[in-house]
C-alpha positions in Angstrom: 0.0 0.0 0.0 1.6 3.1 -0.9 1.9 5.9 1.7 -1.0 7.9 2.6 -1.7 10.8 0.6 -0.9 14.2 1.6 -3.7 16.6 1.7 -3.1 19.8 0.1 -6.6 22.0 -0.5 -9.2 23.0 1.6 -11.8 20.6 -0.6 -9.8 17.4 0.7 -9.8 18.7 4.5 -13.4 19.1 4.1 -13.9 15.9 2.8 -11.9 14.0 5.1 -13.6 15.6 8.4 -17.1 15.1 6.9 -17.0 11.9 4.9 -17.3 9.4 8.2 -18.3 12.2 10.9 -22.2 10.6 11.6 -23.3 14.5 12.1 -22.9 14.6 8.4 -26.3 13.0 7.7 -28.2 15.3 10.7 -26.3 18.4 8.7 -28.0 17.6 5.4 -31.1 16.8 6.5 -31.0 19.8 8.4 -30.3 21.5 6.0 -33.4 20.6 3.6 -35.4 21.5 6.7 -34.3 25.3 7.0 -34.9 25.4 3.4 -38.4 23.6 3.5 -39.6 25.8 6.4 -37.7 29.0 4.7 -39.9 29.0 1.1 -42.9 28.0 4.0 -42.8 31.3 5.7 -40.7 33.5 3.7 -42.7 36.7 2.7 -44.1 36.2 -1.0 -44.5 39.1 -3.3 -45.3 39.0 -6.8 -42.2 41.8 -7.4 -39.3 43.3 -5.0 -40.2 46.2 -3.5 -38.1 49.0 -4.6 -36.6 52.0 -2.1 -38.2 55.0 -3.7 -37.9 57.9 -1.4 -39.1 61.7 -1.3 -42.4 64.3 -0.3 -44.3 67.3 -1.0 -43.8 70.6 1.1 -47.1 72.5 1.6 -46.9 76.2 1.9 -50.2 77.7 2.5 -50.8 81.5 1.9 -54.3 83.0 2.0 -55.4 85.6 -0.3 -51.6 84.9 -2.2 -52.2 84.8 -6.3 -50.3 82.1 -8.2 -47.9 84.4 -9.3 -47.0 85.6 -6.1 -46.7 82.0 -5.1 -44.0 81.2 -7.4 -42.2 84.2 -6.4 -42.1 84.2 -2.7 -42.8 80.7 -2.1 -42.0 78.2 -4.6 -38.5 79.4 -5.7 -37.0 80.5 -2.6 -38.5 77.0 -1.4 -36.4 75.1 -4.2 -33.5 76.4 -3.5 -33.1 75.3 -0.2 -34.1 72.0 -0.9 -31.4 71.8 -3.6 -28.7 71.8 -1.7 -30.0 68.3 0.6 -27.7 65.3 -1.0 -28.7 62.9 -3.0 -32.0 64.5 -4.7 -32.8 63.5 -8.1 -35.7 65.8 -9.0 -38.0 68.9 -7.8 -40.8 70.6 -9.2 -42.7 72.5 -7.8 -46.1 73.5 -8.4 -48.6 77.3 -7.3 -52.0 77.7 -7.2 -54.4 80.2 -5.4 -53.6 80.0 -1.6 -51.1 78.0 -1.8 -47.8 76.1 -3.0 -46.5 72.7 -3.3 -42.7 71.4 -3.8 -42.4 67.6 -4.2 -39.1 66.3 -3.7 -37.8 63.1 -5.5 -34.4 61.0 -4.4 -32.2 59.0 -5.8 -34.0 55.3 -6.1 -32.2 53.2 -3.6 -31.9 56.2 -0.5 -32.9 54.9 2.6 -36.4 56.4 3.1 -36.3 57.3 7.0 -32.8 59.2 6.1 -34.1 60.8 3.2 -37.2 62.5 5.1 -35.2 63.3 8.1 -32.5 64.9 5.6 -36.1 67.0 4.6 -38.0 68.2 7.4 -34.7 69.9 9.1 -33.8 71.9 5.9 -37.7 73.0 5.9 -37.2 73.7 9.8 -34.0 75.1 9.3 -35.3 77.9 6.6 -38.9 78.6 8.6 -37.6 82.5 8.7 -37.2 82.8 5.4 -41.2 82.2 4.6 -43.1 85.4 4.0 -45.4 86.9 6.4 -49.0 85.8 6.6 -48.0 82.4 5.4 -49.2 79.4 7.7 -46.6 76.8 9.1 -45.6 74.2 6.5 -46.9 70.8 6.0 -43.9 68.4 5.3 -45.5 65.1 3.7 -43.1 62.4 2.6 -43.9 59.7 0.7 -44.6 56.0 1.7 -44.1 53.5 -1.4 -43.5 50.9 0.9 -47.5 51.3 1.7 -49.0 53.1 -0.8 -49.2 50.0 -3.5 -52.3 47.8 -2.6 -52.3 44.3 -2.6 -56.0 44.3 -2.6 -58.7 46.2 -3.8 -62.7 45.1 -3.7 -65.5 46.8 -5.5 -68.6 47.2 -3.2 -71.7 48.5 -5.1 -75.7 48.4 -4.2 -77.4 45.1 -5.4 -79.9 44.8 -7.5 -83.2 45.9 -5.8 -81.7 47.3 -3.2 -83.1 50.0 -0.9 -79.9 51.1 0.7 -78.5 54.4 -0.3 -75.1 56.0 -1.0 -75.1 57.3 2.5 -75.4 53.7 4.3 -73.7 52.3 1.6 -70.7 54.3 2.7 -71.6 54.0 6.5 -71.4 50.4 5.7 -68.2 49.8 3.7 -66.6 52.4 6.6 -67.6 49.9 10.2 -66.1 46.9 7.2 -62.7 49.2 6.9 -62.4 49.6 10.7 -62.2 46.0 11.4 -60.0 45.4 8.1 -57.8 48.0 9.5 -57.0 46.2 12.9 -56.0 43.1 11.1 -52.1 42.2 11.6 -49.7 43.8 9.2 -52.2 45.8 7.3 -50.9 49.0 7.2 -53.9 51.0 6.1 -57.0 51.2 3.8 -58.4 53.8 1.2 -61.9 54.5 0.0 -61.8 55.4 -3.8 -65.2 57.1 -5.0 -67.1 56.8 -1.9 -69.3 59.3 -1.2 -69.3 60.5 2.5 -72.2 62.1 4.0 -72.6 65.9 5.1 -75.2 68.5 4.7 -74.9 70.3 1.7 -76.4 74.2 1.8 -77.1 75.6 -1.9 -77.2 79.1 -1.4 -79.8 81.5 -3.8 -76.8 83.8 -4.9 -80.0 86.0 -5.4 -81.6 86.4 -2.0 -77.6 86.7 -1.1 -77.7 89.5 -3.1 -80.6 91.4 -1.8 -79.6 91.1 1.7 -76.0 92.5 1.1 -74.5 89.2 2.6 -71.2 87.6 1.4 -70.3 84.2 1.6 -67.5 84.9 3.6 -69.7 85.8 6.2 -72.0 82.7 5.6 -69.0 80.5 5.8 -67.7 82.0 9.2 -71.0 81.8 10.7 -71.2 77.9 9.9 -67.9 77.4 11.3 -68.8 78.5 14.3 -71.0 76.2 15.1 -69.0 73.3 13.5 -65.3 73.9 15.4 -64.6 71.9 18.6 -62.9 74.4 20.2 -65.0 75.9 23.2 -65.4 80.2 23.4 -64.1 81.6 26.6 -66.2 85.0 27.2 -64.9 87.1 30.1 -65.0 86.9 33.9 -68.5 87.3 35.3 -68.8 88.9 39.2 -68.4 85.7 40.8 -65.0 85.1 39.3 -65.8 82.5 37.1 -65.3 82.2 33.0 -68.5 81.5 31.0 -67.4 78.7 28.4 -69.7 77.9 25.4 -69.0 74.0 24.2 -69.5 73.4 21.2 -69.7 69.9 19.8 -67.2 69.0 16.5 -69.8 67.8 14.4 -73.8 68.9 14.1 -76.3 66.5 14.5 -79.4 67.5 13.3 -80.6 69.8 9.6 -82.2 72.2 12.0 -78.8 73.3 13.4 -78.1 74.6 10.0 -81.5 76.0 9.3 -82.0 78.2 12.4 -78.1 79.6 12.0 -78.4 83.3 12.1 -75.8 84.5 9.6 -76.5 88.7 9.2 -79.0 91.1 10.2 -80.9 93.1 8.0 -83.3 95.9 9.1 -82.8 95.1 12.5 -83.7 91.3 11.6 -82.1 88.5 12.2 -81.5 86.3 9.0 -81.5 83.0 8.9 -79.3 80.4 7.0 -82.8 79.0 5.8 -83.9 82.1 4.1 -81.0 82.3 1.5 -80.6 79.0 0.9 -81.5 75.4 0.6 -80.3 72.8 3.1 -80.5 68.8 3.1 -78.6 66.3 4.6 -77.1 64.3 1.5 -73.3 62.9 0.5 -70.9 65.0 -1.5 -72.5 66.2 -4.6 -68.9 68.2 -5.1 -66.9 64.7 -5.6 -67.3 64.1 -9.3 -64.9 61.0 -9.1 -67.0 58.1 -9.6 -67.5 55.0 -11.7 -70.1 53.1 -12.4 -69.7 48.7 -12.2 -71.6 45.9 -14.3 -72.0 42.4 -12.8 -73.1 39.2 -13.8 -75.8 37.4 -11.6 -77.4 34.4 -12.8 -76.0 34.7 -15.8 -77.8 38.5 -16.3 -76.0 41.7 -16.3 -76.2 44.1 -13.9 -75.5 47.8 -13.8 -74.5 48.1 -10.5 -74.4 51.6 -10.0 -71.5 53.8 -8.5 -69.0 51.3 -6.9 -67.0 52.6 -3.7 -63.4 50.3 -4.1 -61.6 50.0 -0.8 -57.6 49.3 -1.3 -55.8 47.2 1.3 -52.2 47.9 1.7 -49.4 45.8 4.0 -46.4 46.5 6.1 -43.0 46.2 3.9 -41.1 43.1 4.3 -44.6 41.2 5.4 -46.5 38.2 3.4 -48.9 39.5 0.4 -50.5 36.0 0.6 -51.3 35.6 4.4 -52.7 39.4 4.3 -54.7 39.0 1.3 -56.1 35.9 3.0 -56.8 37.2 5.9 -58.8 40.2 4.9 -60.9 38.5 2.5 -61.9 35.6 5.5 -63.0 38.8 7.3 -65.2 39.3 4.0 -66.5 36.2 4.4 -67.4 36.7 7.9 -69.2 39.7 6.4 -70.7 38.2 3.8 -74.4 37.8 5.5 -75.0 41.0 6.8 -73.7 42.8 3.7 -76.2 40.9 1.8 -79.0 42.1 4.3 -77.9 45.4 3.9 -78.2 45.2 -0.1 -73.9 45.6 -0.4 -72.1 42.9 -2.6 -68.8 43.1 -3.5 -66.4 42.0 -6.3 -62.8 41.5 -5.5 -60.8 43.3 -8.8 -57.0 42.5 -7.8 -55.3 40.0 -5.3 -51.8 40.6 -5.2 -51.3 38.0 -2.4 -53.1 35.3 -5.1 -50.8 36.6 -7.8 -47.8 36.3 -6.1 -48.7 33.2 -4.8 -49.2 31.7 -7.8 -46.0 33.3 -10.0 -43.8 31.8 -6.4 -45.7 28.5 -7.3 -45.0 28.2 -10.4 -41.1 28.9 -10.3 -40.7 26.4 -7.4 -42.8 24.4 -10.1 -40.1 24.9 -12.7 -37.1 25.0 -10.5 -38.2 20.8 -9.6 -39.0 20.2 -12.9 -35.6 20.8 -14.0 -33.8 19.0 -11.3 -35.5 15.8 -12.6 -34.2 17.1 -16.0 -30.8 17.4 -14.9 -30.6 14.1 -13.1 -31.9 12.4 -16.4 -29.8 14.0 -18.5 -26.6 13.5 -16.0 -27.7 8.9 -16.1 -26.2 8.0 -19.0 -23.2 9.9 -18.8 -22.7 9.6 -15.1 -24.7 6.5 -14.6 -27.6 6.5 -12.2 -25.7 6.3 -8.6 -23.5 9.0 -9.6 -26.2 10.8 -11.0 -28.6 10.5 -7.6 -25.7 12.2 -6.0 -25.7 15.6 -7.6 -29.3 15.4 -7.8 -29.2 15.5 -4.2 -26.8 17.9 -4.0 -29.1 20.7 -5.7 -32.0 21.0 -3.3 -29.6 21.2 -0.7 -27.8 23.8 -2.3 -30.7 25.5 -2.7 -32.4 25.4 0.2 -29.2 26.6 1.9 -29.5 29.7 -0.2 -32.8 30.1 0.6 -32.3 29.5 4.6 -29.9 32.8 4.1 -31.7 34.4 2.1 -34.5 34.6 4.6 -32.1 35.2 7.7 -30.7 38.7 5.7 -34.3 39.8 5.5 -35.3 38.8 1.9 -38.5 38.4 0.5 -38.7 35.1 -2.1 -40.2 36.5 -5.8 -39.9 36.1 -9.3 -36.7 37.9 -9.4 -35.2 35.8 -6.3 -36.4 32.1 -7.6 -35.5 33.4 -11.1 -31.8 34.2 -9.8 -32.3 30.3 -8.5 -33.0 28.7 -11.5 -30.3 31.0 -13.5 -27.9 29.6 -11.0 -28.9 26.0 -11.1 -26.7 25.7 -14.3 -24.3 26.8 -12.6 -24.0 25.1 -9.2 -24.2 21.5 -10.6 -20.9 21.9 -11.5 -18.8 21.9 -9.0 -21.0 18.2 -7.4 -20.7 17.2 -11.3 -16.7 17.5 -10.9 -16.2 15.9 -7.7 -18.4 13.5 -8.1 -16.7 12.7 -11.9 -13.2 12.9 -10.3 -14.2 10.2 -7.8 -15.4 7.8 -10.1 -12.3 8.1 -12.5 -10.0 7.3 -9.7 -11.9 4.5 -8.5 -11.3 3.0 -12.1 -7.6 3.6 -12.0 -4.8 0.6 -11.8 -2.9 2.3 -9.2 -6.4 2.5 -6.9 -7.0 -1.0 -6.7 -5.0 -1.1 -3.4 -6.1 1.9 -1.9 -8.7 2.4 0.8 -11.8 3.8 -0.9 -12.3 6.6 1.7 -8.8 7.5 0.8 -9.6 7.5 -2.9 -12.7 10.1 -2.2 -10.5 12.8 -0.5 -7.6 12.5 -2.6 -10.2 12.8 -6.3 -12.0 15.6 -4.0 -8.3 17.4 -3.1 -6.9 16.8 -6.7 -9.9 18.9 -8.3 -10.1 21.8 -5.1 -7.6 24.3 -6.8 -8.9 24.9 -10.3 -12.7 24.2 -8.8 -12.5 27.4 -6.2 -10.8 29.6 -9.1 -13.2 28.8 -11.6 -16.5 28.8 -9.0 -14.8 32.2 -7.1 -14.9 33.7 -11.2 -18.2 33.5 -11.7 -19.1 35.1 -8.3 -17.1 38.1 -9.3 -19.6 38.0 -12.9 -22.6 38.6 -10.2 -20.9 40.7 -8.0 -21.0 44.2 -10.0 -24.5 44.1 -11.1 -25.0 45.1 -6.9 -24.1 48.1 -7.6 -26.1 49.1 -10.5 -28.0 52.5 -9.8 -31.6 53.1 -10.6 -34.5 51.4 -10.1 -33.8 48.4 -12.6 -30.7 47.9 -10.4 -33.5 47.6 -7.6 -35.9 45.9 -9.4 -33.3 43.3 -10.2 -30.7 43.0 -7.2 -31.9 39.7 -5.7 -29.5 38.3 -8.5 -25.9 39.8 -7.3 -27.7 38.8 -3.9 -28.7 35.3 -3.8 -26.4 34.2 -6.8 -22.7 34.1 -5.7 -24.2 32.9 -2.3 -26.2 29.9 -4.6 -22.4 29.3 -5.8 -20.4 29.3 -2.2 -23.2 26.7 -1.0 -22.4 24.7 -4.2 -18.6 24.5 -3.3 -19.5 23.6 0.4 -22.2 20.9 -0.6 -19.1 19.4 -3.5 -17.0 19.4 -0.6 -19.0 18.0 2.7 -21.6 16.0 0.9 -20.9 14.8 -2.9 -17.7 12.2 -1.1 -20.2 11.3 1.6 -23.1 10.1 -0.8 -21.0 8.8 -2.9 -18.8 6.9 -0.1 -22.6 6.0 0.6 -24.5 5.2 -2.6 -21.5 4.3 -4.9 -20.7 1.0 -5.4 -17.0 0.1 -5.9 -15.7 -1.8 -8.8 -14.1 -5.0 -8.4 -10.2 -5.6 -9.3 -10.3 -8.3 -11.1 -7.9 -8.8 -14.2 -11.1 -7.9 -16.6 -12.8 -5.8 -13.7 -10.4 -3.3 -13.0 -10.9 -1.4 -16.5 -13.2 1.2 -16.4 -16.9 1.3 -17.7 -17.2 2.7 -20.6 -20.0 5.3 -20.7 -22.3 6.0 -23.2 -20.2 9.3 -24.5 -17.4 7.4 -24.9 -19.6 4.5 -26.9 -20.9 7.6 -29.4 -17.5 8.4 -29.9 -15.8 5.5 -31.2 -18.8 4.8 -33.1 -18.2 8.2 -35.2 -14.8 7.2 -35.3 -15.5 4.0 -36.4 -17.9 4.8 -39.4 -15.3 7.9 -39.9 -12.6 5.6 -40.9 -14.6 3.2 -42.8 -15.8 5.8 -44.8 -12.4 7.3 -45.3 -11.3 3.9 -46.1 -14.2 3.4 -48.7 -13.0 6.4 -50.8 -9.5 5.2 -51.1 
């Protein structure tokens, strides 16, 4: 027996501690566990979420022209926020009474930095605002909860008694209780009509008793503010305080509101105008839905759609679930009320779905790969790296999920653009094994010792050539904009797919194959190696080759 080899690369050390340690088998399956439970209760989204940062400064001044807007509001204003770091746009925009600025970053600034870096240069410039301008409103922007993953349609059934009023009473109870499910981080109304009394004033009667609306307006505010009037001290030493209540409850509030006097008579809000208690007529945004019921269509009527939005970083598909079993629970008295609902887009189903799929696709060509590898390999050899891939995988996955990742198109898809690529490195181990255990001088040797010493041999020119196409992955990180967001679970997940791979060739391709491969005999007609059905193709071109070269001549 000749001496025992000498172990020179990290791959043989790694092979020799692992190949009879009996943790090796608890690792693996271990392993395929963090990975199962990882694509379990990873987040699932349809798309990444991309860092899109900025806001809108609101400037209000009363009475101020457009014009004057620009000039003492909206430049000055830009100039300031120019010199923040890292802004990519700003425009801003005047109209009467007031002026808006909207600031836009650079897509991939960190959000809470971004508006922090915005409200002190506001704060920091508050002297420079004009007089009679009210304190600004600093309103940054939320893409992390803006985009809904679910919206629902609700609209008046056919038949149906219920007005726009309850109808929005309704939906509105249905939104509180959506609201205070986990993780949902809030929930618009779109075209829903809200209810308040509307007072059409006769600009005529106005008119003829010399009354403004200005003055109509201030007198209905006073009776709709909740802050209380303090008149002065009386004799006792006591202040006389007037409540008032924040909203008014009843029509005749409104009608009985004395607004001027005119000779010497009180006039009421009632004599100029027309009051009832109604929704907005004002909101013109509105659109009418069709639905089929018994196989009959039915114009629904004005639809009020309620968008659900989630928490960044949180499930789509457990969300969406959830708020549409709280639907469900609603179901019965909605339908008692006259309200159905339609649900027009679920994210959580979508993304769902597009995950399924890829995980789908990503087993489907494993199988592919382990047929394709039998005949060349043979089948043992060939159940070895086909082992090797989930495990490399759901490695990937396990930190993937650890460094805060949510799994999407764009991270499976960086899985399956990597599964050519990770096959490799088992493919070369496992090939290098199976060569030396065919070799004359082997026929002595110890098979464990054969495994490290095929696994050592290949270590060098397998961590250059693996460590290569890591560095290929590497610079698309640092890609700017948002396709560099859109698409940076690749540079992410990637050269980590490929480090697993060279760990997995090195711990577990010698222990399965010490495990599943059986070794040759050394017999005198034994000892030679198999041929394998490449090499069989090969001398049969060569064959006909020279027979047809030696046809011609």
């Amino acid at each position: 027996m000749d001496d025992e080899y000498k172990i020179k690369n990290i791959a043989g050390y790694l092979a020799k501690v692992f190949l009879t340690n009996p943790l090796t088998m608890i690792l693996g399956i271990s392993i395929i566990a963090l990975g199962y439970i990882s694509l379990i209760t990873m987040p699932r989204e349809e798309d990444p979420q991309i860092q899109v940062s900025g806001g809108s400064v609101i400037v209000a001044m009363p009475g101020a022209s457009p014009q004057e807007i620009t000039n003492v509001i909206i430049k000055p204003l830009e100039r300031r926020l120019s010199e923040i770091k890292g802004i990519d746009h700003i425009y801003g925009t005047a109209m009467n009474n007031f002026g808006m600025v909207n600031v836009q970053y650079i897509i991939g600034e960190n959000r809470e930095s971004s508006n922090l870096k915005l409200y002190d240069k506001v704060m920091q410039n508050l002297d420079g605002l004009p007089a009679g301008t009210m304190p600004p409103l600093i309103k940054p922007f939320d893409i992390d909860i803006d985009v809904p993953i679910l919206t629902i349609a609700f609209y008046k059934k056919e038949g149906a008694s219920i007005d726009n009023i309850e109808l929005y009473k309704r939906i509105r109870e249905l939104q509180q209780d959506i609201n205070a499910i986990e993780n949902v981080s809030k929930s618009n109304l779109k075209g829903a009509k809200r209810p308040q009394f509307n007072v059409m004033i006769d600009l005529d009667k106005l008119s003829g008793y010399h009354i403004s609306l200005g003055q109509v307006a201030q007198s209905i505010k006073s009776i709709s503010t909740n802050a209380p009037d303090i008149d002065s001290p009386t004799s006792g030493n006591s202040l006389i305080i007037f409540g008032i209540k924040n909203a008014i409850e009843d029509i005749d509030d409104l009608k009985n509101l004395i607004v001027a006097q005119y000779l010497n008579s009180p006039i009421y809000l009632k004599d100029i105008s027309d009051i009832e208690y109604s929704y907005e007529i004002q909101n013109f945004k509105s659109v009418d839905i069709t639905y089929k019921e018994n196989n009959k269509t039915i114009d629904g009527g004005d639809q009020i759609t309620m968008e659900v939005s989630k928490l960044k970083g949180t499930n789509a598909v457990t969300i969406a679930e959830k708020v549409i079993e709280r639907l469900i629970e609603s179901k019965v008295e909605l339908q008692e009320s006259g309200v159905g609902y339609i649900i027009t887009r679920n994210y959580g189903e979508r993304a769902n779905e597009a995950v399924n799929e890829l995980v789908h696709h990503l087993l489907l060509t494993i199988f592919i790969i382990a047929l394709i590898l039998i005949p060349f390999l043979g089948w043992r050899e060939s159940l070895v790296v086909t082992i090797a891939v989930p495990m490399i995988l759901a490695a990937t996955l396990f930190l993937a999920m650890m460094t805060d990742q949510t799994i999407n198109r764009i991270t499976l898809f960086a899985f399956l653009l990597s599964l050519g690529l990770i096959v490799d490195d088992a493919i070369i181990v496992i090939e290098n094994i199976h060569r030396h255990m065919h070799l004359e001088e082997s026929k002595d040797k110890d098979f464990s010792e054969i495994i490290i010493e095929a696994t050592d041999e290949i270590g060098p020119a397998t961590n250059i050539a693996t460590i290569a196409i890591m560095l290929t992955m590497i610079p698309m990180a640092f890609v700017g904009g948002m396709m560099g967001q859109f698409m940076l679970p690749i540079p992410l997940n990637v050269p980590v797919a490929l480090a697993m791979s060279l760990f997995v060739a090195y711990v577990f391709t010698p222990y399965l194959a010490k495990k599943l491969i059986k070794r040759p005999s050394h017999n005198h007609n034994d000892h030679k190696p198999k041929k394998s059905l490449l090499k069989k193709i090969q001398e049969i071109i060569t064959t006909k080759a020279k027979a047809s070269l030696s046809w011609k001549k």
